[in-house]
C-alpha positions, 0 to 999 in steps of 0.5 A, a space after each residue: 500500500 502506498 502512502 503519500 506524505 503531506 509536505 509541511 510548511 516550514 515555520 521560522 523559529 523565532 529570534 532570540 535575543 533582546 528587541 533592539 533600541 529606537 535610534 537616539 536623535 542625531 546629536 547635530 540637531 540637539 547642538 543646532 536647537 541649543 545654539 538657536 536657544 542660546 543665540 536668540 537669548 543673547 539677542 534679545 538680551 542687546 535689544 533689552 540694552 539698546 531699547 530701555 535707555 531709549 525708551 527711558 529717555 523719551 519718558 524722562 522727557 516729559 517730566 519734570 526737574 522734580 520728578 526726574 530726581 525723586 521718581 527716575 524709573 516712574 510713568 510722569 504724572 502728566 506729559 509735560 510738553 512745555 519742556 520740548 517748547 523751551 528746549 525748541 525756543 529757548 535753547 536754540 535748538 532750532 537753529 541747531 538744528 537748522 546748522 545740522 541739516 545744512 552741514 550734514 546734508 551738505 557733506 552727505 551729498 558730497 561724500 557720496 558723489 565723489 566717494 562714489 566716483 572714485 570706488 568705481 575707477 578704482 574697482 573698473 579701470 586697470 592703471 599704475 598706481 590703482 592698488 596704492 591709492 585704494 590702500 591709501 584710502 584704507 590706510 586713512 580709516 586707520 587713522 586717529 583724527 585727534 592727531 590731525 585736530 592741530 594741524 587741522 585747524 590751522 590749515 582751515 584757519 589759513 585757508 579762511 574757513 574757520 567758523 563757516 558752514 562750507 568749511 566745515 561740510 569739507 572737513 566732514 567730506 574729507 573725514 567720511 571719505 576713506 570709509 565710502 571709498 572702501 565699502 562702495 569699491 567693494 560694492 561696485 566689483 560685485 556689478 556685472 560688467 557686461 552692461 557697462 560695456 553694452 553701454 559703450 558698444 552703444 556709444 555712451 560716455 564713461 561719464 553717462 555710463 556711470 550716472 545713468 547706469 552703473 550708480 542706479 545699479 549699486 543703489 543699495 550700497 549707496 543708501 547703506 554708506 550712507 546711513 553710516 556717514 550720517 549718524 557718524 556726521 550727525 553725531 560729530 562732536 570733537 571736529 565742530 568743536 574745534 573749528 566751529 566755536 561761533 555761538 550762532 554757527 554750532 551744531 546740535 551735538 554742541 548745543 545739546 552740550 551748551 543746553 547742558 551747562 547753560 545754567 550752571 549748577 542748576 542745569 534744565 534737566 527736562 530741557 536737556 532730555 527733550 532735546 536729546 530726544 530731539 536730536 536722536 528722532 531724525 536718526 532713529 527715523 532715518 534707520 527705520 525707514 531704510 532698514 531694509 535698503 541697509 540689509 540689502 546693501 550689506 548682503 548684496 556682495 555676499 549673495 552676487 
């Protein structure tokens, strides 16, 4: 008799041993979350330092003498506009102001053409003598204008521009030049070539080229030298000191200093924080408006 066998399925024999461990996150995204933690607490630690003197400054300007003393870090019990009025009227403010604009807008204007003009021969035009005078440029952000104050003096005062306007928008041209030249020759080496030299197959000029086509390209490098010129020239004290010691002729940071010492041991505090509020507004508004133009400068020659 013949039998048949039935096949059989063969069952696998389980797996001896432990069930192995769930993969441990990668430890370069746990250093990369404590970096991001750590960075954004040291940010929002500056902007805490940056913010509150401001804020403080702007609140203590609307108290008064008594308050100021008694109760600095406390809300003023009303706002005290009279403040800013006597500050505006009394202090002459508003002729410091007035001598401000016309100097620093004047020397603004000033440095940005011919600071612009030179970064562009140096940073398009091969010639003897390019990198020296890019160097010398360079060199001159190194040095210190308290040794020139001396001979600074005399020079101007021998050429008869001491205690003038225009003597001093020379002065502050000449002081924010090495700056501009650096960063706009960086600037205009990362501008593409190729539509200048369509310009000249088209028959413009070097000098139609560069305001009609090149400037308007390195806009944003232009608006970002130009935010620093203007809080360093807005903020300069030590050169109008030294050259501009007419009363009728100062600018608002020696204002603010007269305004200081107008009244001798009984200074005008409130008049004093007005007018600091007064002075700080202009350039405060000037970097909010063109914050943006500002970043995009900076970052321009990295994303070229």
């Amino acid at each position: 008799m013949k039998t048949t066998e039935t096949p059989t399925t063969a069952v696998p024999a389980p797996r001896s041993g432990r069930p192995s461990a769930p993969r441990p996150a990668p430890r370069e995204k746990t250093e990369g979350q404590v970096l991001n933690v750590f960075s954004h607490g040291i940010l929002i630690v500056w902007a805490i330092l940056v913010v509150m003197p401001l804020l403080w400054a702007v609140m203590t300007s609307f108290k008064d003498d008594k308050s100021i003393f008694n109760s600095p870090w406390s809300l003023p019990d009303k706002l005290h506009w009279e403040n800013w009025s006597r500050a505006w009227t009394e202090a002459n403010m508003a002729d410091y102001f007035l001598n401000t604009i016309l100097v620093v807008g004047g020397s603004l204007i000033g440095t940005l053409v011919l600071g612009s003009m030179t970064a562009y021969v140096l940073a398009r035009f091969e010639f003897p003598g390019n990198r020296f005078l890019y160097y010398l440029f360079v060199g001159g952000m190194s040095f210190p204008v308290m040794l020139a104050l001396v001979p600074l003096f005399y020079v101007v005062n021998n050429m008869g521009l001491l205690n003038t306007v225009h003597g001093l928008i020379l002065v502050y041209i000449a002081y924010s030049l090495p700056f501009t030249v650096f960063f706009l020759t960086a600037f205009f080496r990362t501008l593409p070539g190729s539509v200048a030299e369509a310009a000249f197959v088209d028959g413009a000029s070097h000098t139609r080229t560069f305001f009609q086509i090149m400037l308007p390209m390195a806009k944003p490098g232009l608006i970002s030298v130009g935010i620093f010129n203007f809080l360093g020239q807005w903020n300069q004290y030590m050169l109008p000191t030294v050259l501009n010691t007419e009363p009728d002729k100062r600018v608002l940071t020696q204002g603010l200093v007269q305004l200081a010492v107008s009244q001798g041991y009984k200074g005008d505090w409130s008049g004093l924080f007005a007018g600091l509020v007064m002075a700080m507004l202009p350039v405060l508004a000037a970097y909010v408006v063109f914050q943006r133009q500002v970043v995009a400068g900076l970052t321009a020659g990295a994303l070229k």
